[in-house]
N, C-alpha and C positions, 0 to 999 in steps of 0.2 A: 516805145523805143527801148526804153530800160528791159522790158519784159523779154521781146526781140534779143536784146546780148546778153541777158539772165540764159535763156533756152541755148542759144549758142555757145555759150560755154560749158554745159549740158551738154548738149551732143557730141560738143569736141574732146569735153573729158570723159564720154562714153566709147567713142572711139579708139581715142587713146588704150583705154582699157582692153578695150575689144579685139586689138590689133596684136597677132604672134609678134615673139619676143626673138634677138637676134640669137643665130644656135648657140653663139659665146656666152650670151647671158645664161642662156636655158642651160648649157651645161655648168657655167658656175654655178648656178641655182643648184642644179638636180646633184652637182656634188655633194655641195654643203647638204643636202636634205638627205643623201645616203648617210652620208659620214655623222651626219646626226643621227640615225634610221641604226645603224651600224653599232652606235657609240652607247645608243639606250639597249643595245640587245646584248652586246658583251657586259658592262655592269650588273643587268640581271642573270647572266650565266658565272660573272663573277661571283657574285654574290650565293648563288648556288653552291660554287666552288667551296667557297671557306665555309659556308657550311657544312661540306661534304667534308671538309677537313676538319673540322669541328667534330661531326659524329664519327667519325672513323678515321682511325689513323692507323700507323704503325710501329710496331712494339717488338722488336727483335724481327723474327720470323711472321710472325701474326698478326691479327688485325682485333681492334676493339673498338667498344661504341662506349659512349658515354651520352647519358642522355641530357636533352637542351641543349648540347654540344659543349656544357663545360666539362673543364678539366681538373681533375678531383685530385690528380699526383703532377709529380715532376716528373720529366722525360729521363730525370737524370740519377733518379734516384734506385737503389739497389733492384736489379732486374730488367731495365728500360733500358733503352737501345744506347750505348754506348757513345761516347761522343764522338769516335775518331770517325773516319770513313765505314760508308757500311753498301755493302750491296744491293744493291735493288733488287725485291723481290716480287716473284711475278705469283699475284693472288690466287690462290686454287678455287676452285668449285664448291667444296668443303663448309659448312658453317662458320661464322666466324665463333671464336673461344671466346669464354667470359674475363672479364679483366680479373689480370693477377694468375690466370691458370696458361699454361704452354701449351703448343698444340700438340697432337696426337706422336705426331714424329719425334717432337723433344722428350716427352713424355717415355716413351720406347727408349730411345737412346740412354736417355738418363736412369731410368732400368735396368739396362742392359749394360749400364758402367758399373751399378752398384751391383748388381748380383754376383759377379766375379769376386768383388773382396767381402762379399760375405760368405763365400765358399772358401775362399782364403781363411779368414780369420775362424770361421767354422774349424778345418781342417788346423789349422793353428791351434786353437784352443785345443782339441781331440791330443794334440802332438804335445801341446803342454801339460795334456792331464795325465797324458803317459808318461811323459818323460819329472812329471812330480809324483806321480805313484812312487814311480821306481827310484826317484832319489828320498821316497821316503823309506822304503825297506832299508835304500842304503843307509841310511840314516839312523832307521832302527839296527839294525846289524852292529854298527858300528856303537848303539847307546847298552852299554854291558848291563843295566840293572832297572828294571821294568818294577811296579808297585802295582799292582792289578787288583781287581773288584773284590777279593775274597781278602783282604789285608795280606796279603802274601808279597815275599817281595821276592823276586825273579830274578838269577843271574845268566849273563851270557856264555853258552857253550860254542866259545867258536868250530865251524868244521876246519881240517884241517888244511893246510894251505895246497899242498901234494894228495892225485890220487895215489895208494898204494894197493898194487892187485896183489891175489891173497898167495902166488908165488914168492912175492916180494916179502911177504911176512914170513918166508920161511915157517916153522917149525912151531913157532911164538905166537900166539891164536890174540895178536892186539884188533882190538875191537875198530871197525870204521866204519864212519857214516860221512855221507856226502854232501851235507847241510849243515846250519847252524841253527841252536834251539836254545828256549830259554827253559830254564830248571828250576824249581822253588827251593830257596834257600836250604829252606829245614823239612821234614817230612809236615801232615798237616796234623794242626793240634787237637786237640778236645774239643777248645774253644770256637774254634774254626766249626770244627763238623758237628757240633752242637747248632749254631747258625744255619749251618744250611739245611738242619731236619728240619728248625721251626722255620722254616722256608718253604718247604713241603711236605708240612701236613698234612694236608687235604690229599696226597696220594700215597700215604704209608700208613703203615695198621703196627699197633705194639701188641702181642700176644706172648703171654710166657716169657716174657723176657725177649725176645725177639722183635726187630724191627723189620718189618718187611716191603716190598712195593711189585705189585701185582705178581704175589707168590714168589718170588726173588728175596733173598735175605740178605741186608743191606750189611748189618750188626748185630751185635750178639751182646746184651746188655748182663749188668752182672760185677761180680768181684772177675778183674785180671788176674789179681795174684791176693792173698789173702792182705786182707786188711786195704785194698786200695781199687773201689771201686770208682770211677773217674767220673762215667755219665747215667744220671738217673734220667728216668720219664716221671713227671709227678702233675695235676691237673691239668692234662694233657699238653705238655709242656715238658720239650728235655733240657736238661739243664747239666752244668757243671759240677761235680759232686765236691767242695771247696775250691777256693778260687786260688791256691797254691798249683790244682793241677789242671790250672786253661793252660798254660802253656805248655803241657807235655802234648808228647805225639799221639794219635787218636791210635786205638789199637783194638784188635776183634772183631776190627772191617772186614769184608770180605771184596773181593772183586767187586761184585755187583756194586758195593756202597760205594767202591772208591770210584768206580768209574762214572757212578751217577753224578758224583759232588765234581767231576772234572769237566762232564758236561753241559751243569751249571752256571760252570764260571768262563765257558767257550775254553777248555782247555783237555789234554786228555794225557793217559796214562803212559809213561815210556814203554819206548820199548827195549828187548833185552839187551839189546848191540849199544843203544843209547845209553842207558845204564852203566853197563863196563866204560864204554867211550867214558864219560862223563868222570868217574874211577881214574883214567887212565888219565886225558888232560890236564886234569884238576888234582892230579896223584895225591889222591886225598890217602891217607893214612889210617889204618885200621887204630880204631877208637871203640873202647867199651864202657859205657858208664851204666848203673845202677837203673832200673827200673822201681816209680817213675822217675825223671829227670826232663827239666826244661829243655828244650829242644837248643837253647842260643848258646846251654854250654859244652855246644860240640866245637869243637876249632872249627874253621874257614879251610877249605883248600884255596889251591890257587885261584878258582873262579869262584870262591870267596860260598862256594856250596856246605853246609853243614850237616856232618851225619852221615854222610854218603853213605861210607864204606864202615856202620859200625855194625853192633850188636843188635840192632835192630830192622829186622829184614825188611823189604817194601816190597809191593804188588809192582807187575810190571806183566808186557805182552809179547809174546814171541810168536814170533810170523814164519811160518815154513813157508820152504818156496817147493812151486809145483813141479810137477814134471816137465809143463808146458814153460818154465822161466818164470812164471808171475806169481804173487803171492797164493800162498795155500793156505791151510788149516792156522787159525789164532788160536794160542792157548795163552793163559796165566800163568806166570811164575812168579816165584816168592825170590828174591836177590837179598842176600845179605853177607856181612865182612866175618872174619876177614878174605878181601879178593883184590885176586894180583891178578889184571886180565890180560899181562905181558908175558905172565909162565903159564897162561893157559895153555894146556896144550890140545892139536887138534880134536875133534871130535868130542871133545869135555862141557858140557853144561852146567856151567857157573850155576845158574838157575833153576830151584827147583820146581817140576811142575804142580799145581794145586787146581782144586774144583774151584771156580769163583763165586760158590756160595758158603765157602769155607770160612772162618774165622779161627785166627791164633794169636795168643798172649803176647807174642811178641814180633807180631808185624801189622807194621801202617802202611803208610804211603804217602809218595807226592805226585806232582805233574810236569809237565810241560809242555811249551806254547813253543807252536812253527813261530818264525819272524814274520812270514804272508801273513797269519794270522793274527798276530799283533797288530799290523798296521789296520787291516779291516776292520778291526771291534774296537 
């Protein structure tokens, strides 16, 4: 009997089993089993997600990966996307960029911002080197007394403030020049152009008393006048013949030596108009002193020049001019005082002409320096 209601409640809890469910149940069921079905597949596409957001993100314009999906910087630090609002960008085709570099576009752009002021400041610079060149001449122009490489010291020849054309000179043969120059103080001395033979040696030859350089005669060694011989040659080596006469003016030069010793020193020989000009601003005054005699006790003119206008003539160049307007034929002349180049009158040559392998007892020379030229050397 027992066995009997064992098996029937067996069969009846098979049945039960056995038997469809009402469709209200079966669709609560089969909700709850999507919604479950549903719930496990968004978490794992979650999950996806933040790692998607993990290895890549965005960074201004572009995209970067970090690997393991950490993050090595802050979003908010210098270069990284900004905190305010930012627009949505829609990802290109393109590789993504390596972290810390911009893309190809930013890249472009930011090139193409700098190359403008570096053309700028290019062009800047150029305008500044011009415009300090040129206030250096002024500069020099305006500095009256230069000490240049040969101990020499240099005074300002201003040009003058007015052109005058040579009808405006009437009758009166005043000398003009259109520029300003500088002028050596005193003619140059022994001691001076003693210095610059043993400076070049190695292209000058002494024979008989002569100094020469590639057959050109530079000096003429020797007594000037009796009893006062200035520069010797002695174990190959010229020298001062006592040291009373370093400071007199070198003398028995000829063109060729004086022009060599001006080209030495980046300097070069007046010319004749320069000469008088110089005379004439400077109204130096005709001065004779004794041969030899120190060059420093000449007076000063006004541009504080010594010697100018004395007894002692100086080499200089005269320039014809051509048929064609431009310069012609250079000759040497010999200039010395006394000279008025305000009573010159026309067609008259202050200057005498000479061969510039000549040498005479009683002419030297000096130099002078363009102001362009100052500033360059």
């Amino acid at each position: 009997m027992v066995k009997r209601h064992a098996f029937l409640y067996i069969a009846i809890l098979l049945f039960l089993l056995a038997a469809p469910l009402p469709a209200e149940t079966m669709m609560q069921g089969g909700h709850g089993h999507m919604h479950g079905s549903a719930g496990g597949q968004s978490a794992e596409q979650q999950e996806q997600g933040e790692a998607v957001q993990q290895t890549g993100h965005r960074h201004g314009e572009y995209y970067h990966s970090h690997e393991g999906g950490e993050l090595p910087h802050s979003h908010y630090e210098k270069g990284s996307v900004s905190q305010g609002p930012q627009t949505e960008a829609v990802p290109s085709d393109e590789p993504m960029e390596q972290a810390g570099q911009g893309s190809s576009s930013e890249r472009g752009t930011s090139e193409t911002a700098v190359k403008p002021a570096e053309s700028t400041s290019t062009k800047t610079e150029k305008e500044a080197g011009v415009d300090k060149s040129q206030k250096v001449v002024e500069r020099m122009a305006s500095q009256s007394v230069l000490e240049w490489r040969d101990d020499m010291i240099l005074h300002l020849v201003p040009a003058p403030a007015e052109a005058l054309s040579q009808r405006d000179r009437g009758k009166d043969m005043a000398p003009f020049v259109e520029h300003s120059f500088y002028m050596d103080e005193t003619p140059v001395t022994n001691h001076q152009y003693v210095e610059f033979l043993n400076k070049v040696l190695d292209k000058i030859e002494v024979y008989g008393g002569v100094v020469r350089n590639d057959g050109n005669i530079w000096l003429l060694l020797g007594e000037v006048k009796d009893g006062y011989e200035p520069i010797v040659y002695l174990d190959g080596r010229f020298q001062v013949n006592g040291v009373h006469h370093a400071a007199c003016a070198v003398l028995r030069v000829t063109a060729y030596g004086a022009e060599a010793y001006a080209q030495l020193y980046g300097k070069r020989l007046p010319t004749e108009t320069e000469w008088l000009y110089a005379v004439a601003v400077g109204e130096a005054e005709s001065e004779e002193l004794p041969i030899p005699s120190p060059v420093v006790l000449y007076a000063p003119d006004k541009d504080g020049i010594r010697g100018l206008n004395s007894n002692i003539g100086e080499w200089a160049v005269r320039v014809e001019e051509s048929s064609s307007g431009g310069n012609g034929q250079v000759e040497f002349v010999v200039l010395r005082g006394p000279v008025h180049p305000l009573q010159q009158t026309k067609g008259s040559d202050p200057g005498i002409r000479r061969y510039p392998w000549e040498g005479f007892a009683e002419v030297g020379f000096r130099t002078v320096l363009d102001v362009s030229d100052a500033v360059k050397q």
